[in-house]
MMTF fields as JSON, N, C-alpha, C and O atoms, coordinates in Angstrom:
{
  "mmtfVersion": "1.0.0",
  "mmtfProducer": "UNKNOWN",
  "numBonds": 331,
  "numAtoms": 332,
  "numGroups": 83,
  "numChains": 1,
  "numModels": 1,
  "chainsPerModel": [1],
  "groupsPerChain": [83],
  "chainIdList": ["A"],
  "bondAtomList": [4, 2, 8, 6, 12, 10, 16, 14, 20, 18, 24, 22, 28, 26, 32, 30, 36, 34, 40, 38, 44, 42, 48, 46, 52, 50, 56, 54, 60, 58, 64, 62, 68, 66, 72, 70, 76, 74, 80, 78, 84, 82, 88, 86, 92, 90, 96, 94, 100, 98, 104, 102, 108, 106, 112, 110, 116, 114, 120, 118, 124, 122, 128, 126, 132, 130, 136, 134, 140, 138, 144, 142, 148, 146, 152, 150, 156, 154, 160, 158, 164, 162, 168, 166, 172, 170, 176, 174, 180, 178, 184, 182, 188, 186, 192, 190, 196, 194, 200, 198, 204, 202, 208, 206, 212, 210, 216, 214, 220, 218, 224, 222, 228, 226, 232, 230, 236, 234, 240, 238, 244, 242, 248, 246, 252, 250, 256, 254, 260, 258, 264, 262, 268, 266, 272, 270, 276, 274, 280, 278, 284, 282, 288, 286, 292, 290, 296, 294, 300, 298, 304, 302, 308, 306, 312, 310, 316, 314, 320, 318, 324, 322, 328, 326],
  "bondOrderList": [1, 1, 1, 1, 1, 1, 1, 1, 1, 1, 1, 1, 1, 1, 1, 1, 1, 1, 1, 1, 1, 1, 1, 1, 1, 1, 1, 1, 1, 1, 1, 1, 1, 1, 1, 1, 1, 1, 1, 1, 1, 1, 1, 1, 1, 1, 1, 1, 1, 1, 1, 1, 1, 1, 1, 1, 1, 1, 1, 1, 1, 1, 1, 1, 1, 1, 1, 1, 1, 1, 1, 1, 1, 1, 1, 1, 1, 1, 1, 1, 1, 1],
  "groupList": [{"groupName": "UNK", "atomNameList": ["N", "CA", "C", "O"], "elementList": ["N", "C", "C", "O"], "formalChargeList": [0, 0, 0, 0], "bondAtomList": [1, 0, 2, 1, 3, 2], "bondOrderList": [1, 1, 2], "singleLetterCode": "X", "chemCompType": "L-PEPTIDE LINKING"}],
  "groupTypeList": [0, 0, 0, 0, 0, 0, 0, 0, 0, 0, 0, 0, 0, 0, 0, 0, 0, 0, 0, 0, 0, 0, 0, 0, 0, 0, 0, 0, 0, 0, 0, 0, 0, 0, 0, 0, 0, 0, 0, 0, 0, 0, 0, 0, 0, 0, 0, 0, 0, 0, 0, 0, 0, 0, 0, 0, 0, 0, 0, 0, 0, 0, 0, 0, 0, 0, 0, 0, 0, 0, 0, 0, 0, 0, 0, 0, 0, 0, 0, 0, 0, 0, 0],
  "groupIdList": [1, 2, 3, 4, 5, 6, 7, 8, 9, 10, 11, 12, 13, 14, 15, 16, 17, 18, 19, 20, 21, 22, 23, 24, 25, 26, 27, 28, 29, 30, 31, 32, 33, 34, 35, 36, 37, 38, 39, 40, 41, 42, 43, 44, 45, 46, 47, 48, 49, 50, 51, 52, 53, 54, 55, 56, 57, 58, 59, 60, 61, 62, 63, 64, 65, 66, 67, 68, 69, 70, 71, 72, 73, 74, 75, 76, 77, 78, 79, 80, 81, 82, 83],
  "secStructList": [7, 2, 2, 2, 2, 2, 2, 2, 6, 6, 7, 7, 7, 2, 2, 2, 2, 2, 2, 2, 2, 2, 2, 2, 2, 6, 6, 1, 1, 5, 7, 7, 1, 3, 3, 3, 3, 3, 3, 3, 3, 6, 6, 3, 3, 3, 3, 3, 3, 3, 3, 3, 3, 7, 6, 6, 7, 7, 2, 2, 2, 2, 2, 6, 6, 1, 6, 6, 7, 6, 6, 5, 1, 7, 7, 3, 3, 3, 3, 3, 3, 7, 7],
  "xCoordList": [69.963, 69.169, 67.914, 66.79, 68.229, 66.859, 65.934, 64.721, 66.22, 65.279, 64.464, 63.24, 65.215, 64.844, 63.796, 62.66, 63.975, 62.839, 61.791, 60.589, 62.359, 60.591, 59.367, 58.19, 59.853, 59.535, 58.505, 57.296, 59.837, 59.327, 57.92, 56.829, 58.257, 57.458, 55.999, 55.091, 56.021, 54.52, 54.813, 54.158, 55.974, 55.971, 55.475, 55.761, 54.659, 54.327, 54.69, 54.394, 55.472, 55.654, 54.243, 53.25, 54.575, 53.202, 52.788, 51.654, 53.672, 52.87, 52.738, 51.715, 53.096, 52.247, 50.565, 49.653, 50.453, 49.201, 48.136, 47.12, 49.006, 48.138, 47.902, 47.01, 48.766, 48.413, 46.884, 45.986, 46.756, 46.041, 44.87, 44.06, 44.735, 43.437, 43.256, 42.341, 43.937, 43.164, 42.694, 41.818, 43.225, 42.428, 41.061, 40.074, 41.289, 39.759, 38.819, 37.612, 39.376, 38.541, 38.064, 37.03, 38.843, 38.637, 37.442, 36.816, 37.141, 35.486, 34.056, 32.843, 34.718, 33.468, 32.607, 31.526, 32.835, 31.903, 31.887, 31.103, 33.683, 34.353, 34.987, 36.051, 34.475, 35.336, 36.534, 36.145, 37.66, 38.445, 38.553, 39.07, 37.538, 37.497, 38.652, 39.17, 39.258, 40.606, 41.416, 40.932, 42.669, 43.749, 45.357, 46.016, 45.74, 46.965, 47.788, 47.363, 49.407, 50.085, 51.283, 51.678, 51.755, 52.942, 53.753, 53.341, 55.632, 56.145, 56.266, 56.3, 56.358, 56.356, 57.652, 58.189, 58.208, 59.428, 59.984, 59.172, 60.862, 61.837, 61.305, 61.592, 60.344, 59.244, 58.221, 58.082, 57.488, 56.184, 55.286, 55.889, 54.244, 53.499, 52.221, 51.688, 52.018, 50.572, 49.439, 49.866, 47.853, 47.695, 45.843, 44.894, 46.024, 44.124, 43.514, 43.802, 42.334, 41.42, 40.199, 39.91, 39.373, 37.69, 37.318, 37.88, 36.049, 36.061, 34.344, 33.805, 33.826, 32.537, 32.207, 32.779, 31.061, 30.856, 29.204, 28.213, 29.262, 27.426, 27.175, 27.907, 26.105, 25.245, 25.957, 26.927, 26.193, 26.566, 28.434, 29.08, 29.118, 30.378, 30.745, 30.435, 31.312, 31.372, 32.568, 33.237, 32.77, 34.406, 35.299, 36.471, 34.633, 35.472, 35.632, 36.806, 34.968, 35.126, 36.19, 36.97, 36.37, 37.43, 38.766, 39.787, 38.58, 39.758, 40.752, 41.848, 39.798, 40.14, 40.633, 41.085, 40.698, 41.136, 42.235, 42.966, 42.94, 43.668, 44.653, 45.772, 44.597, 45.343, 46.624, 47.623, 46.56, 47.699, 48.759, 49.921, 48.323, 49.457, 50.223, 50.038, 51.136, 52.036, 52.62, 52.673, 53.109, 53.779, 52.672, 52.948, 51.445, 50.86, 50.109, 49.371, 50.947, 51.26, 49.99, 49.754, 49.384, 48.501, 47.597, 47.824, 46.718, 44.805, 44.425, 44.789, 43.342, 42.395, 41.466, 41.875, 40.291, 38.957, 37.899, 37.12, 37.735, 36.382, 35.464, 35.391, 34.298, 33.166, 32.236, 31.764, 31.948, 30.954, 29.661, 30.142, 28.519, 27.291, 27.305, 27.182, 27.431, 27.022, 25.309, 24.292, 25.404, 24.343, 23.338, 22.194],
  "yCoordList": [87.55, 86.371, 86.385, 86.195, 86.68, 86.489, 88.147, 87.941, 89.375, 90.196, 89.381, 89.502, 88.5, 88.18, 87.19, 87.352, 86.041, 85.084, 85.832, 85.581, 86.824, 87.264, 87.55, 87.273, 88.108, 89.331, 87.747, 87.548, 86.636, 85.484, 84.821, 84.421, 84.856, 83.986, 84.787, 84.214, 86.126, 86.756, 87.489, 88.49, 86.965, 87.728, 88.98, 89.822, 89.347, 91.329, 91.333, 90.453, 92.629, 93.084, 93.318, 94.016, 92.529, 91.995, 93.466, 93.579, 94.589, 96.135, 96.602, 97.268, 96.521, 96.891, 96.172, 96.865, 95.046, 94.279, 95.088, 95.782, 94.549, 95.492, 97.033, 97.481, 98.004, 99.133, 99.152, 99.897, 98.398, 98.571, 97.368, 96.944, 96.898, 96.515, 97.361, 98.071, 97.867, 99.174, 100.306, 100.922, 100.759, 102.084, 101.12, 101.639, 100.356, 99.974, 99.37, 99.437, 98.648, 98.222, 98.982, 98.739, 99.835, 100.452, 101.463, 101.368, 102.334, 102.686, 101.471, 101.648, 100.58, 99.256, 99.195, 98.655, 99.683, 99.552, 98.681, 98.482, 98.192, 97.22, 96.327, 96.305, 95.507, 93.95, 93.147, 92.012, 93.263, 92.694, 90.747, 90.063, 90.397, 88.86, 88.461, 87.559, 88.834, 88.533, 89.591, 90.644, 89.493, 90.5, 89.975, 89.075, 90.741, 90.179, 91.615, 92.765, 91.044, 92.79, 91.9, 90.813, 92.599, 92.421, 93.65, 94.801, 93.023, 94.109, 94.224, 93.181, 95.599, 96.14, 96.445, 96.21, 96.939, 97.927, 98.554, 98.885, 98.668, 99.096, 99.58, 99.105, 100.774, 100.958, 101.36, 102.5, 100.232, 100.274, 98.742, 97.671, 98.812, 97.681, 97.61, 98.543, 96.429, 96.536, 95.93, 95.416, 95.913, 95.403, 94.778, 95.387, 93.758, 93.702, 92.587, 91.48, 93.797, 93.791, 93.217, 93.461, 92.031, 92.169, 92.401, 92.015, 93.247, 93.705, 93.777, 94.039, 93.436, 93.37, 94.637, 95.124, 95.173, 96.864, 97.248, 97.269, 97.426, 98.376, 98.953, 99.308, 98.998, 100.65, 101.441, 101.453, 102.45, 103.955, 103.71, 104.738, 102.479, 102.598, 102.178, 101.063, 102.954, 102.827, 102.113, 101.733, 101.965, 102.137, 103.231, 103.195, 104.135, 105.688, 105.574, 105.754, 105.366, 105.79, 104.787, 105.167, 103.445, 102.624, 102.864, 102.577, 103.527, 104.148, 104.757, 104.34, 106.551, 107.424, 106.621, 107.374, 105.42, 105.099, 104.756, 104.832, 104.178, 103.622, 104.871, 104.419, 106.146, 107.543, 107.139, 106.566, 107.438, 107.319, 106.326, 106.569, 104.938, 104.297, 104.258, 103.378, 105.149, 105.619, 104.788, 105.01, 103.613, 102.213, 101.655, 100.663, 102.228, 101.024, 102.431, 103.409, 101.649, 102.156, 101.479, 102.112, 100.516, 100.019, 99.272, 98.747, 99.357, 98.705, 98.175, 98.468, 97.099, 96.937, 95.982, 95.076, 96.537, 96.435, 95.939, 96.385, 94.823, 94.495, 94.545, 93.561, 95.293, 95.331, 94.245, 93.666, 93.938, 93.051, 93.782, 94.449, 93.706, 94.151, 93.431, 92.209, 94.097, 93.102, 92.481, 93.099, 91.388, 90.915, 91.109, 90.656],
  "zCoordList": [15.183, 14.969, 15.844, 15.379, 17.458, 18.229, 17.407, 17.44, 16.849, 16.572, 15.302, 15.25, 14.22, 13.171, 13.771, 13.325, 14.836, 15.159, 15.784, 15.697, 16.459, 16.826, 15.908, 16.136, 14.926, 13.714, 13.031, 13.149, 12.163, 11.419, 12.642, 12.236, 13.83, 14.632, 15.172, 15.775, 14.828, 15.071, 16.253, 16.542, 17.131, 18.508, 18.689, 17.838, 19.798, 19.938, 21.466, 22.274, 21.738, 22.92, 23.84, 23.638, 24.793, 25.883, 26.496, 26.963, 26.508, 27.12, 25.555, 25.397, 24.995, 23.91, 23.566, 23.114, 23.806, 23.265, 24.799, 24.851, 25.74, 27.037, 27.027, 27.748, 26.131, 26.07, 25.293, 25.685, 24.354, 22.975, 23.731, 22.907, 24.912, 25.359, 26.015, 25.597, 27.41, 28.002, 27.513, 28.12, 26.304, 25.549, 24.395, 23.875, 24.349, 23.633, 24.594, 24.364, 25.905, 27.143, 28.338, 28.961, 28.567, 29.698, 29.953, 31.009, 29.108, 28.514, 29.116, 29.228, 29.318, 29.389, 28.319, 28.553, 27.001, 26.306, 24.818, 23.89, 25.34, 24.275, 24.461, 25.08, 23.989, 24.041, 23.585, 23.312, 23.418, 22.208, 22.564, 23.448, 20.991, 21.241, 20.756, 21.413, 19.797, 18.898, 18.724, 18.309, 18.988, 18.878, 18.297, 18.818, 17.171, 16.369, 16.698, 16.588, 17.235, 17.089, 16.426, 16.846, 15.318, 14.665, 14.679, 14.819, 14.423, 13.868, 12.49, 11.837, 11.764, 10.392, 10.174, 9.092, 11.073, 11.154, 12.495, 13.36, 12.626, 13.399, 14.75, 15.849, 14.447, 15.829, 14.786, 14.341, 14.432, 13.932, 14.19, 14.263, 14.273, 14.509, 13.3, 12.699, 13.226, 12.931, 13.884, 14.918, 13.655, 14.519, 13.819, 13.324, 14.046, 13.755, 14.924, 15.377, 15.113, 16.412, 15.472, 14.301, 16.825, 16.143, 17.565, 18.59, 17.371, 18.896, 18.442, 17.367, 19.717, 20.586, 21.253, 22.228, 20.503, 20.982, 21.451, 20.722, 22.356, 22.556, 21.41, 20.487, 21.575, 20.92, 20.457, 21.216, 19.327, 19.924, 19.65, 19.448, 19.661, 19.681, 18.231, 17.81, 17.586, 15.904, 15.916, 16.877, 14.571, 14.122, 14.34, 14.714, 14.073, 14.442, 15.783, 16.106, 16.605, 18.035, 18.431, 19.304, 17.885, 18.124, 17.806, 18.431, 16.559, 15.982, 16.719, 17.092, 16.972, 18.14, 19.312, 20.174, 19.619, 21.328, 21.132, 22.12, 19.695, 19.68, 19.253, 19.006, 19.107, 18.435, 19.686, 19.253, 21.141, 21.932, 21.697, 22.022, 21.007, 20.567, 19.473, 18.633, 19.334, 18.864, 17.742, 16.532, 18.587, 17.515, 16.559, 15.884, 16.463, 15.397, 14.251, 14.363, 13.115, 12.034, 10.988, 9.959, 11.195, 10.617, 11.563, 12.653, 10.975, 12.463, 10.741, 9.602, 11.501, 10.628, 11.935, 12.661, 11.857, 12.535, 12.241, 11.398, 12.996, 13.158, 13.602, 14.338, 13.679, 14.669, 14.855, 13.877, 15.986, 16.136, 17.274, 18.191, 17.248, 18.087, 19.457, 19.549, 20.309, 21.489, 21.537, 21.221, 21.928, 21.837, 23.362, 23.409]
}
């Protein structure tokens, strides 16, 4: 019952959401203004970021930061320009 309320209630494991800010933050060259981590499955996550980026920092390059986390099985990305 408590795995089923996390899952219905949105819950995401808190070193997981902190893994997936330090590889898109730690660069200094990205912001995450909004961040969603769900589970999909068993050890799978999904996850959608809108993130605040310099110059020079694409979608691809956001992509690539996020390759080390293992559990997320689905991203969907938003870029925004720093102003």
């Amino acid at each position: 019952m408590r795995d089923t309320a996390g899952v219905l209630l949105d819950t995401a494991d808190p070193h997981l959401v902190e893994e997936i800010r330090q590889e898109i933050e730690d660069p200094g060259d990205c912001w995450i203004a909004d961040l969603h981590v769900w589970r999909i499955g068993p050890d799978a996550h999904a996850a959608i970021l809108s993130v605040t980026a310099n110059p020079g920092v694409d979608l691809v390059t956001i992509r690539e930061r996020l390759k080390p986390v293992h559990e997320l099985a689905h991203i969907t990305i938003e870029r925004h320009a720093a102003a």
